[in-house]
TIPAVEX-272192 format. One record per residue (C-alpha): residue in three letters; y, z, x. Coordinates in steps of 0.2 Angstrom, whole numbers, padded with zeros to 4 digits, always signed. Example, Ala and Ser with C-alpha at 12.3 -4.5 7.8 and 13.67 -1.06 7.14 Angstrom:
ALA-0022+0039+0062
SER-0005+0036+0068
//
This chain:
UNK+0026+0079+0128
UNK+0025+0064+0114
UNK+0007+0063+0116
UNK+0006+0082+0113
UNK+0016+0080+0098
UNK+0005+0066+0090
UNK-0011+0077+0094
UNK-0005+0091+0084
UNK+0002+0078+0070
UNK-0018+0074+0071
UNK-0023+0090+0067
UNK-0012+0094+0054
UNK-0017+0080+0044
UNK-0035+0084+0046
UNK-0033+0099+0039
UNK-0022+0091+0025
UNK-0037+0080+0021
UNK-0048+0092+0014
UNK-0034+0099+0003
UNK-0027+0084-0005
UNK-0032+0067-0016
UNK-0049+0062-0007
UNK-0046+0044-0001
UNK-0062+0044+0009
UNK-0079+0044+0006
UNK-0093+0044+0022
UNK-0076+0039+0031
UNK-0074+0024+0021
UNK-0063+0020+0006
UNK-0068+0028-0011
UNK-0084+0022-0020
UNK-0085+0007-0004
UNK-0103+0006-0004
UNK-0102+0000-0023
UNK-0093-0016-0020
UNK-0099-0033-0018
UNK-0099-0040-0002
UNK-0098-0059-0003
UNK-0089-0070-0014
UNK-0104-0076-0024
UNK-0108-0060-0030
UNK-0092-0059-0041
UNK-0094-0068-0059
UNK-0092-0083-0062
UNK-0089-0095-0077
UNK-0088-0115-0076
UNK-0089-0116-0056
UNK-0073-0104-0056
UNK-0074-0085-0048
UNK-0067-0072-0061
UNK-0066-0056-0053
UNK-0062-0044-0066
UNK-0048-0032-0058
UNK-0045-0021-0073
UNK-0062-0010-0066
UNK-0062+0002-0052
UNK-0075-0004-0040
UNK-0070-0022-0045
UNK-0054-0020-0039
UNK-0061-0012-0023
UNK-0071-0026-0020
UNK-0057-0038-0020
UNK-0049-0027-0004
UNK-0067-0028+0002
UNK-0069-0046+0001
UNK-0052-0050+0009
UNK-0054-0038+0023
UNK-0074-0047+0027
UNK-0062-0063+0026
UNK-0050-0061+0038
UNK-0057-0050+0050
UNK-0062-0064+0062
UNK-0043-0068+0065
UNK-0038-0050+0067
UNK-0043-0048+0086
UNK-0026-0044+0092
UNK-0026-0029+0081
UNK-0038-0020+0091
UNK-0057-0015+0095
UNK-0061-0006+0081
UNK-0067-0012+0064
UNK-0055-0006+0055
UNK-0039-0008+0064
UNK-0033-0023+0050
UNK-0019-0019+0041
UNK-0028-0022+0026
UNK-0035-0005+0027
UNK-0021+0001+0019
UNK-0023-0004+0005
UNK-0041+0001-0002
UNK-0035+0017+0003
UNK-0017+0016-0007
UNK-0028+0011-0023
UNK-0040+0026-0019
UNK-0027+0038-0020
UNK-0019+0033-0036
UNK-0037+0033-0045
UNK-0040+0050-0039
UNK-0024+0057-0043
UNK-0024+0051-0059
UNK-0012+0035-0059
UNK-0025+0022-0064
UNK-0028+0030-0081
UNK-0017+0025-0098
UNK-0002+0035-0099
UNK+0000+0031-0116
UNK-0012+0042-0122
UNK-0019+0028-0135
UNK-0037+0028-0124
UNK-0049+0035-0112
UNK-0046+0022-0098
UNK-0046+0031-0083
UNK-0046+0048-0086
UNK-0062+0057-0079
UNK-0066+0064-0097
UNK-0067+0045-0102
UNK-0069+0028-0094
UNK-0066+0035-0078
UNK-0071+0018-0069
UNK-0057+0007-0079
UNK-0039+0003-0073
UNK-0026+0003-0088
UNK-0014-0011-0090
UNK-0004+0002-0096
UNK-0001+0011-0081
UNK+0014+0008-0070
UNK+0005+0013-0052
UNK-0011+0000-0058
UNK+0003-0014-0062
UNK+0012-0011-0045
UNK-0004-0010-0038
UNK-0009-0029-0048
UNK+0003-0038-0035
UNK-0003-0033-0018
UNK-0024-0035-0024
UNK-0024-0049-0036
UNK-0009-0059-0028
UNK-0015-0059-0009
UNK-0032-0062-0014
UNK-0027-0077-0023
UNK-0018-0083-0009
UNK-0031-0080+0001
UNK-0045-0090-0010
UNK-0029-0105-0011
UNK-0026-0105+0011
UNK-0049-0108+0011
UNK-0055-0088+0017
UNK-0063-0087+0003
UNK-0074-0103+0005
UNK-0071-0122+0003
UNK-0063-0127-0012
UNK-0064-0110-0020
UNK-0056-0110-0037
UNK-0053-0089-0040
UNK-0045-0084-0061
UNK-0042-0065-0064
UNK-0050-0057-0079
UNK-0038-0050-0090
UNK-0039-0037-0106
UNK-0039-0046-0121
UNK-0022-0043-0131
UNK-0015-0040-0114
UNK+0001-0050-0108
UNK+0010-0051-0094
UNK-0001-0052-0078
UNK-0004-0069-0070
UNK-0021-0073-0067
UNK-0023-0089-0055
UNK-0012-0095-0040
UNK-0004-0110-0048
UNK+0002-0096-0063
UNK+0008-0082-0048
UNK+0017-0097-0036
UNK+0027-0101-0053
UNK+0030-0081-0056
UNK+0034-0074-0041
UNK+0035-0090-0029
UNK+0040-0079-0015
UNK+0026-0068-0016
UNK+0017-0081-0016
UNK+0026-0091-0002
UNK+0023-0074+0010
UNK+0007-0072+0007
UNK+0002-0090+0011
UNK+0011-0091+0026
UNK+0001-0074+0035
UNK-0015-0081+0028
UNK-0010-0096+0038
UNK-0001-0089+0053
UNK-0018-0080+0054
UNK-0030-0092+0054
UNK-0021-0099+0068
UNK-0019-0082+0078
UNK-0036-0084+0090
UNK-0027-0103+0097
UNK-0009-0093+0097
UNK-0006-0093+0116
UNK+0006-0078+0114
UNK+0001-0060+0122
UNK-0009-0047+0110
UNK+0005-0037+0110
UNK+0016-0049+0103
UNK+0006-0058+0091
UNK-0001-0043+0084
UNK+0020-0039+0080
UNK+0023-0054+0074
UNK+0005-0056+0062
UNK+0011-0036+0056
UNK+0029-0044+0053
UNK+0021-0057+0042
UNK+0009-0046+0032
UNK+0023-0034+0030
UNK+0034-0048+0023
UNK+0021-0053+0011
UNK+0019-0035+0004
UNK+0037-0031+0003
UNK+0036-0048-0007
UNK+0023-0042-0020
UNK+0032-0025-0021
UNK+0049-0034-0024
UNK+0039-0043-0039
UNK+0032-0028-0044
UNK+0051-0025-0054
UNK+0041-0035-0067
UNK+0031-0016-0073
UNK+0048-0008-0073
UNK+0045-0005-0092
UNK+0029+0003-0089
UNK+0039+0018-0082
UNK+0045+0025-0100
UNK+0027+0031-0100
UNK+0030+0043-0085
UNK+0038+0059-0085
UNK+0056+0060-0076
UNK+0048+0070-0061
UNK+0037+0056-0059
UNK+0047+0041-0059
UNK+0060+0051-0046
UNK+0043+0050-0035
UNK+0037+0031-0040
UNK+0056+0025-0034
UNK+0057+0034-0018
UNK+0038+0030-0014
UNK+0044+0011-0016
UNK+0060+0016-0006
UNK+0048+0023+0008
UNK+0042+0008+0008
UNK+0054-0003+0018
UNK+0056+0011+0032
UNK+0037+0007+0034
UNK+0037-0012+0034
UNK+0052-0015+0047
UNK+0045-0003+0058
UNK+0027-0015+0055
UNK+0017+0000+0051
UNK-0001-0003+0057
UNK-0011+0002+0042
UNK-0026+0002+0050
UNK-0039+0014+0041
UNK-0038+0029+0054
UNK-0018+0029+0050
UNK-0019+0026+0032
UNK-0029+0041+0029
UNK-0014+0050+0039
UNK-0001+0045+0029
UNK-0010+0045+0011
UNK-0020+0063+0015
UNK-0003+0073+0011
UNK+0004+0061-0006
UNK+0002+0070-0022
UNK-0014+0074-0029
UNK-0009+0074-0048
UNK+0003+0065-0059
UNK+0020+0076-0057
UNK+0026+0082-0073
UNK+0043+0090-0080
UNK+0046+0107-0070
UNK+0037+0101-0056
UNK+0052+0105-0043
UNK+0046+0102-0023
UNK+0045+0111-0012
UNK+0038+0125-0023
UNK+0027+0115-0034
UNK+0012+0129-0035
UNK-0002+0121-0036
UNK+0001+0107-0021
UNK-0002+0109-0005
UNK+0013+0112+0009
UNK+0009+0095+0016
UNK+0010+0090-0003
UNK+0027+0098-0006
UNK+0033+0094+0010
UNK+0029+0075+0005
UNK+0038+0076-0010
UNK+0053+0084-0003
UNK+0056+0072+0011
UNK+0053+0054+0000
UNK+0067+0062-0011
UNK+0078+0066+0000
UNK+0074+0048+0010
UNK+0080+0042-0007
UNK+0094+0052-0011
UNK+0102+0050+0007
UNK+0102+0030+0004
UNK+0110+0031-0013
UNK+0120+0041-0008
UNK+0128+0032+0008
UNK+0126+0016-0005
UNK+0109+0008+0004
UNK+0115+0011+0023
UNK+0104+0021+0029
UNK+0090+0006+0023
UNK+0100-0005+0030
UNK+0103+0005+0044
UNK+0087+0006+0050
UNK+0079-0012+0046
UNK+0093-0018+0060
UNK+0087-0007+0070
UNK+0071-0013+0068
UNK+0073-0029+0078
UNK+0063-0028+0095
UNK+0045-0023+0098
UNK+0052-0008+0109
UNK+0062-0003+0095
UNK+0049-0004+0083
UNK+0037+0010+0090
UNK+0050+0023+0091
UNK+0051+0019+0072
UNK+0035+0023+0069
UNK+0036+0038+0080
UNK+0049+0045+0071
UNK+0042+0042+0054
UNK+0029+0050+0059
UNK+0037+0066+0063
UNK+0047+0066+0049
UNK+0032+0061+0035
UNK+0020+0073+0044
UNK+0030+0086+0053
UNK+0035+0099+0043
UNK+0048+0106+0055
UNK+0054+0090+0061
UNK+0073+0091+0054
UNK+0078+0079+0040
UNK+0096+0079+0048
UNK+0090+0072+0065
UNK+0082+0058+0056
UNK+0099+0054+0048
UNK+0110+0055+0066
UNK+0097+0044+0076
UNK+0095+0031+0062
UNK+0115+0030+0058
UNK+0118+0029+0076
UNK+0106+0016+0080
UNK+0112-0001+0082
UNK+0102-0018+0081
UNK+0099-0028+0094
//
């Protein structure tokens, strides 16, 4: 019966892929075949590497190169290429560019709009600023923990007249020191993971807790472009705080982003920036997987404000055991891709669940 279920959740979404923000290109992330592959081919200036993030492809590349690094330490995940969780994120930056979230929404330039400099990511932008601290910060962590190379010494480019980004590890530990802290410790943890003597099973939970903790770290950091939001329309900073909301339902349940699954979850996010009278579920010119989206990440968000955080908090104690765990994910995937999946069953099961 469950596997049933899945299937048809399967299908739905593969017909929601050709309606929606296109993520994939030749089934791999947007504009992949672009990016650099090794380390050497990014610039360089005084034997330091300085990856300039404020470009599309570049910032691509950075995902590209981490994934190529820690690959060989992501055998518990599974037997296909792409099962790292890494995937997830390539295709999380893919959908923001092609819905329009990379571009400056000041107005004041081109940057990112197809009309202009469609390849540029503004500074401006709230989305590319959230984005900054799960691409530039784990790969800097990276380059620190030795995947990059021996003694590779990694600074970010960064806009000239524009503040507020750090650009090497040493600036980013002092910033946002736990981001930093997480990040380090899954880049270790994997590196060890082909002498860890536990069970696949287990070890893949444990690595997914770890890289979870490390992104929930960076998003948590992220609070640093609140200000960036004044440039968004009300409609679409209701939709930026409940998509961080979703967020910790995903990471206690150790979402395997894997790039199959990504694609699942982004094909049905809105394809355009939402504007003042957009009103989900009737938002005309979105799909019903768009609407539906919409719909349930404000109603996730309104349900835990209005029951003062619980039901966050219910479920992250709930989230305490590998079993428990999957039936997390089962469930967000019926309520995030099954339209007729009720919104109040979601509610009873996760207030009535208890920790372990």
């Amino acid at each position: 019966m469950m596997c049933a279920a899945f299937l048809g959740l399967l299908l739905a979404c593969a017909v929601s892929l050709s309606s929606s923000a296109p993520v994939l290109d030749n089934g791999m992330p947007l504009m992949w075949s672009q990016t650099v592959d090794q380390v050497s081919a990014l610039p360089k200036q005084n034997d330091v590497v300085t990856p300039d993030p404020w470009t599309f492809v570049n910032r691509m590349s950075l995902y590209r190169l981490l994934i190529a690094a820690t690959d060989p330490y992501m055998g518990c995940m599974g037997t296909n290429a792409t099962d790292s969780p890494v995937w997830g994120l390539p295709l999380q930056l893919a959908w923001m560019k092609t819905s329009g979230r990379l571009a400056d929404p000041t107005g004041a330039t081109t940057c990112g709009l197809e009309t202009g400099d469609a390849s540029c990511i503004s500074p401006q932008s709230w989305w590319s600023c959230v984005n900054y601290f799960v691409s530039a910060l784990p790969f800097l962590s990276a380059a620190q923990q030795g995947l990059m190379g021996a003694d590779v010494q990694v600074t970010m480019q960064v806009p000239e007249g524009v503040e507020g980004y750090c650009t090497t590890y040493t600036e980013c530990a002092a910033s946002y020191p736990d981001a930093m802290t997480k990040w380090d410790a899954f880049f270790q943890a994997l590196k060890g993971a082909n002498e860890n003597p536990q069970p696949d099973d287990e070890k893949k939970d444990t690595l997914l807790g770890l890289y979870w903790d490390a992104q929930m770290a960076s998003t948590y950091a992220s609070a640093a472009c609140k200000a960036k939001q004044s440039h968004l329309s009300s409609v679409e900073v209701s939709f930026a705080n409940s998509w961080l909301n979703s967020a910790e339902y995903v990471s206690a349940a150790h979402f395997q982003s894997g790039l199959t699954k990504s694609a699942m979850f982004m094909a049905p996010l809105p394809s355009r920036v939402l504007k003042v009278g957009d009103n989900a579920p009737n938002i005309a010119d979105m799909t019903k997987e768009e609407n539906h989206t919409l719909s349930t990440f404000s109603w996730m968000n309104y349900i835990n404000n209005l029951l003062a955080g619980s039901l966050v908090s219910s479920w992250k104690r709930a989230m305490c055991s590998v079993d428990t765990r999957a039936k997390g994910r089962e469930m967000l995937e019926q309520l995030l891709l099954n339209p007729s999946y009720a919104t109040s069953t979601f509610v009873s099961i996760v207030t009535g669940m208890s920790g372990c």
